[in-house]
C-alpha positions in Angstrom: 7.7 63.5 99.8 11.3 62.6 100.3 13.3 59.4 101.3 17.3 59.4 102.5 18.7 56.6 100.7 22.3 56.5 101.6 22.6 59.8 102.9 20.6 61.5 99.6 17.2 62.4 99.5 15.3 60.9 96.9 11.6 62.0 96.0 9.5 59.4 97.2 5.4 58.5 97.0 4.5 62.5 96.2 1.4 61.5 95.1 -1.1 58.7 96.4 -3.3 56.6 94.9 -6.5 58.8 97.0 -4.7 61.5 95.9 -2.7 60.7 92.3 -1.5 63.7 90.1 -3.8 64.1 86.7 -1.2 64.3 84.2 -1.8 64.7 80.3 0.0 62.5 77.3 2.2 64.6 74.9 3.6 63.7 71.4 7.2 62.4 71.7 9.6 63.9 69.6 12.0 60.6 69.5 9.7 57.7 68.8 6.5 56.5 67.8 4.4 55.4 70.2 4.2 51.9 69.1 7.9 50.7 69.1 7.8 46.7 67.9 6.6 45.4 64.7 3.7 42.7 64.4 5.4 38.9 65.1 2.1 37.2 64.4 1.7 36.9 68.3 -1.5 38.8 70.1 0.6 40.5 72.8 3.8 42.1 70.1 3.1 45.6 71.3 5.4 47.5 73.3 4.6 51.2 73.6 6.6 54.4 74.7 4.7 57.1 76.0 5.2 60.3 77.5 3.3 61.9 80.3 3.5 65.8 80.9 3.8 66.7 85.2 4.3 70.2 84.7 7.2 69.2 87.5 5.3 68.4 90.0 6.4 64.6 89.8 9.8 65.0 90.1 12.2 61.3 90.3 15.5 59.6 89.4 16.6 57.2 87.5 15.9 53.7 88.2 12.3 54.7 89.9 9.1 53.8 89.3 5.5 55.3 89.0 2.1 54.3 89.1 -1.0 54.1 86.7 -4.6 54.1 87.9 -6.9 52.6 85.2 -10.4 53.6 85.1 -11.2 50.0 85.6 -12.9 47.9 86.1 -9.9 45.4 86.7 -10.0 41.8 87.0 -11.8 42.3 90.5 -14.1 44.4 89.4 -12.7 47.6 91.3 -13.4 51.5 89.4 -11.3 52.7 89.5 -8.5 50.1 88.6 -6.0 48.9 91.5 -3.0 51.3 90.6 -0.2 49.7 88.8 3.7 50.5 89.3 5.6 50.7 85.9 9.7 51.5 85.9 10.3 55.0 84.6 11.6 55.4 81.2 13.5 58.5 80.7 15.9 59.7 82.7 15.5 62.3 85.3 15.3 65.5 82.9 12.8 63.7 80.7 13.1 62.8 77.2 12.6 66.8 76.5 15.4 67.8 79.2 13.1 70.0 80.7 12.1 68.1 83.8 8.7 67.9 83.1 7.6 64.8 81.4 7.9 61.2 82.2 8.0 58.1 79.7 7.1 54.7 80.2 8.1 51.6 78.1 4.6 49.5 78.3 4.0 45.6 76.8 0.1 45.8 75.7 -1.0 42.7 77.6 -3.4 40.2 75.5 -4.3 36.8 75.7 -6.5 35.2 73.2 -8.8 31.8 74.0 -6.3 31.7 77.5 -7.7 30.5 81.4 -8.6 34.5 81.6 -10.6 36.4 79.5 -12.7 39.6 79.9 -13.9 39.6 76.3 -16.6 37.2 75.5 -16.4 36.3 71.9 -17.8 38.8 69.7 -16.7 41.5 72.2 -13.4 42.0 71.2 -12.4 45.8 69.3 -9.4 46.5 67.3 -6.9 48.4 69.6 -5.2 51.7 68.5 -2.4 49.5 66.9 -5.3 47.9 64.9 -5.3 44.6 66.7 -8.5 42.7 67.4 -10.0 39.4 67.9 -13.9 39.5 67.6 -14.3 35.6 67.0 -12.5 35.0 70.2 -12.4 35.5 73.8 -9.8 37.4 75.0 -8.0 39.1 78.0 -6.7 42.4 78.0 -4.3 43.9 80.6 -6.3 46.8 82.0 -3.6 49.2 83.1 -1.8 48.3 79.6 -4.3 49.0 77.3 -5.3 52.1 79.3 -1.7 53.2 78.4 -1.0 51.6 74.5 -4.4 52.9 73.5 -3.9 57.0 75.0 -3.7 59.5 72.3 -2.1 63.1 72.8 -4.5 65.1 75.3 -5.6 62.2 77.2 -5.2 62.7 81.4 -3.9 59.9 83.1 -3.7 59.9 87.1 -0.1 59.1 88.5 0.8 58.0 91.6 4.4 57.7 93.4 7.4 58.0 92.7 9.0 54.8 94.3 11.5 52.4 94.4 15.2 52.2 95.8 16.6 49.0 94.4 18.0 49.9 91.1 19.6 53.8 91.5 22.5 53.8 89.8 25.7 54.3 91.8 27.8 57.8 92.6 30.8 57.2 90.8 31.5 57.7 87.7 34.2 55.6 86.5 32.1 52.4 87.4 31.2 49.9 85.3 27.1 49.1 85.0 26.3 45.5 83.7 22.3 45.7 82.6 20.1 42.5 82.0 17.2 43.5 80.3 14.0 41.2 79.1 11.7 42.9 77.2 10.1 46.0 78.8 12.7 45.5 81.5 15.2 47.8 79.5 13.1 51.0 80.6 15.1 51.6 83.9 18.3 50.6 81.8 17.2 53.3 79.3 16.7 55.7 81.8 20.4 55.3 83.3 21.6 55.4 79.3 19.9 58.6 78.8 22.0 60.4 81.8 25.1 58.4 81.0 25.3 59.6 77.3 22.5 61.5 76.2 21.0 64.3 78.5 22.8 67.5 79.0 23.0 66.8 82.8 25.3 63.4 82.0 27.9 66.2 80.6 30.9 68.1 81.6 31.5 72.0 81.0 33.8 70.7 78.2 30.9 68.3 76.6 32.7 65.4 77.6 30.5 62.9 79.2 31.2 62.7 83.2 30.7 59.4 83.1 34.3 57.3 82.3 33.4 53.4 83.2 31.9 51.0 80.8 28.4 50.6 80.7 27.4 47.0 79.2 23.6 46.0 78.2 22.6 42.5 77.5 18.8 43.0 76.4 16.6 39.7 75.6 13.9 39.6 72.9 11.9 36.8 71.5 11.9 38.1 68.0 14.6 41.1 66.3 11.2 42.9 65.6 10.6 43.3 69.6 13.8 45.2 70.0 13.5 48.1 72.2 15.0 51.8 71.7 18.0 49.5 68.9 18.6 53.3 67.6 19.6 55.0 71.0 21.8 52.1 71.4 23.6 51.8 68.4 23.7 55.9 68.3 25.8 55.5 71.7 28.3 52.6 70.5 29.1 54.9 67.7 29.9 57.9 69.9 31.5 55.9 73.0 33.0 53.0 71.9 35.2 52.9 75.2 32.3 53.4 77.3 29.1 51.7 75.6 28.5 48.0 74.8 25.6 46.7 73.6 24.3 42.4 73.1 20.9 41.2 72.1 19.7 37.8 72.7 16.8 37.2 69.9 15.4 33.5 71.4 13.6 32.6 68.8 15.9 33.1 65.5 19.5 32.9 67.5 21.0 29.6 68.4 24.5 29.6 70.1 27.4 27.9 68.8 25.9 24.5 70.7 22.4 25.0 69.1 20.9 26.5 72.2 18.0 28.5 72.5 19.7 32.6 72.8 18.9 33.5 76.1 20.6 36.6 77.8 22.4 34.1 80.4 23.3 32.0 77.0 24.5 35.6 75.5 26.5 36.4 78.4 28.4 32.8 78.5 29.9 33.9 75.0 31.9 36.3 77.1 32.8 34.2 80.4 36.3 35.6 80.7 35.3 39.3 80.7 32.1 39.0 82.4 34.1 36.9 85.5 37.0 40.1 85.6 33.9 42.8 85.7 32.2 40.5 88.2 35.4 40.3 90.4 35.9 44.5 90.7 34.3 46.4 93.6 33.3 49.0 90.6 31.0 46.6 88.9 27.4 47.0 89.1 25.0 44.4 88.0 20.9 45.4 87.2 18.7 43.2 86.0 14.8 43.9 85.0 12.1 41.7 83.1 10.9 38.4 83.5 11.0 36.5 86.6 13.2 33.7 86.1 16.1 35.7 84.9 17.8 35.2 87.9 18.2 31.3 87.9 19.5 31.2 84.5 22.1 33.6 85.9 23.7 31.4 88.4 
């Protein structure tokens, strides 16, 4: 139930997938579950949603979880093989109360693609009221399972896991994040204890934490932004501390008429980003699509 990662025990793989814990989906109090606006493109749903575990799935920030599907999945396996998604919410949970768990979910679905487990006509309009009945489609199993849950519904949880993106012990460090997409969950998670949650604040109601925490997040339309209120609500309050960039691909160009890509973002700030990069304080996390990392270099 518990790892040592650098001489702290972390909770680690609680629950199994034989033996996952059946938690139950409660309303969020912050946002709706569907957070993007239609693009026009069959897979523009992203979805926050909030799992109650009664405490018994306790984690970190920067952790992950996992989902088991009812099935069947693309092998045919009931139920599905579980699925690990990056927490969310910060440790207390977006009700502070240590009892709930929220993931930031990208409803997977292809239409007329190499994969489909929709024959035409089989299609059904999702909760978000999407649907393609004249065409054969694949939906992600574990995603839909999640985007489609409605207030009541159990969902078995497995874990938690992961010791790759814990956030460091100081507090006057500075934390670079590179999010794509649904990549900006663990980065929300670390925001939420940084300047949100109750436990991120001194006796006084100062924050503890005195670095500078920068995000760079990429989205392929301004419509696809992720959790833009939380961050703009922080630059407001911690100017010193908080500093946010978006990369929007497809309706930003940079100064040379490039594509805005978050590696295209971050060049607009060379100088700073080279000073951060050269101080044992910095911290650099990066989450989202694979490929990130070579446009980095």
């Amino acid at each position: 139930g518990v790892r040592v990662v650098e001489g702290k025990e972390i909770p680690w793989n609680i629950f199994s997938p034989k033996a996952p814990y059946a938690g139950k989906v409660v309303a969020n109090d912050f946002h709706p579950q569907t957070l993007t606006q239609e693009t026009g493109d069959a897979n523009w749903e992203t979805a926050h949603v909030t799992f109650d575990h009664g405490g018994m799935v306790p984690y970190i920030e920067g952790q992950s979880i996992g989902v088991i599907a009812p099935g069947p999945d693309k092998k045919g396996e009931t139920p599905a093989k579980i699925r690990l998604y990056s927490i969310a919410s910060s440790a207390v949970g977006d009700k502070q109360d240590s009892k709930t768990v929220s993931l930031c979910v990208k409803r997977v679905v292809e239409v007329d693609g190499t994969h489909a487990n929709r024959e035409v006509g089989e299609d059904k309009p999702d909760k978000a009221g999407t649907g393609y009945p004249d065409k054969k489609v694949y939906r992600g199993v574990c995603s839909n399972h999640i985007c489609d849950m409605s207030v009541g519904d159990e969902v078995l949880i497995t874990g938690p896991s992961g010791a790759e993106m814990l956030l460091p012990e100081e507090n006057d460090c500075n934390i670079i994040m590179l999010a794509t997409g649904t990549g900006i969950a663990p980065m929300r998670s670390y925001m939420r204890l940084l300047f949100h949650d109750k436990a991120g604040a001194n006796a006084d109601g100062t924050r503890k934490f005195s670095g500078l925490a920068w995000l760079f997040m990429g989205v392929p339309y301004s419509k696809s932004l992720l959790y833009d209120d939380e961050h703009r609500e922080y630059k407001a309050k911690y100017p010193d501390n908080f500093r946010f960039d978006y990369a929007v691909s497809r309706e930003q160009k940079n100064a040379a008429g490039q594509k805005m890509y978050i590696q295209t973002k971050m060049a607009e700030y060379a100088e700073e980003m080279w000073e951060l990069m050269l101080s044992e304080k910095t911290h650099i996390y990066m989450c989202g699509l694979k490929g990130m990392e070579s446009g980095m270099e």
